[in-house]
N, C-alpha and C positions, 0 to 999 in steps of 0.2 A: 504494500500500500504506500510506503514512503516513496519509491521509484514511479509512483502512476501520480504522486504529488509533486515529486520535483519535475515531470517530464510529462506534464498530465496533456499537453500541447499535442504530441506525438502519439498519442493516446488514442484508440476511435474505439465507440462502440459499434457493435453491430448495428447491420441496419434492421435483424425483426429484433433491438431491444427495446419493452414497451415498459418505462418503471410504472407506470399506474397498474399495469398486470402483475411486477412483479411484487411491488408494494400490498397488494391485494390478498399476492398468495405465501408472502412469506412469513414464518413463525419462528424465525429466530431472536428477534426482538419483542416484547411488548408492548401494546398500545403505548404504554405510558413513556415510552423516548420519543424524545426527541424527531422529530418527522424528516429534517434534514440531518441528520446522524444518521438514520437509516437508508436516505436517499445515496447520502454521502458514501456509504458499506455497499448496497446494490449497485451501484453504478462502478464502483472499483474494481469490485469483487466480477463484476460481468466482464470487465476488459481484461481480466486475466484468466476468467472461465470459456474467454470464447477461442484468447488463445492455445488453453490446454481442448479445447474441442478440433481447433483446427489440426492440431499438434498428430491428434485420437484418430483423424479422421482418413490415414492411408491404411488404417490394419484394421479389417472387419471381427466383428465381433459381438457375440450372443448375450455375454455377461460380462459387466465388467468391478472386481472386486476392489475395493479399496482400503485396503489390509495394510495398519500402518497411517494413515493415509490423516491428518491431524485436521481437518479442515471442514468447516460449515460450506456443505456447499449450495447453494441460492438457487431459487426454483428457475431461475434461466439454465442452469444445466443439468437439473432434474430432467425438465421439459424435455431436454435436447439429448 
């Protein structure tokens, strides 16, 4: 997240990311934060999920396990 702040310029989200969809469907915060702390977390958090999707995306595959793996990950790549 420090690297997507100093360098947030160079930064792109996807084009289907819709934060009111993900706002909508995400339960890692509480209503009670803060609404741009949470915006702030999904919109980061999706520029470095869409990279690990691109990343994902030359090796097919049925299941994929995340064993180890220490990270909340955001209903943008749930969906995906």
């Amino acid at each position: 997240m420090r690297a997507f702040r100093q360098g947030h310029e160079e930064a792109r989200l996807p084009e289907d990311f819709r934060l009111d969809d993900l706002r909508a469907k995400q339960t890692i915060f509480p209503p009670s934060v803060d609404p741009q702390k949470v915006d702030a977390f999904l919109t980061t958090r999706t520029v470095a999920e869409a990279l690990l999707l691109k990343a994902m995306q030359p090796f097919p595959f049925d299941l994929l396990v995340l064993a180890g793996f220490m990270r909340n990950l955001t209903p943008y790549f749930i969906d995906r």
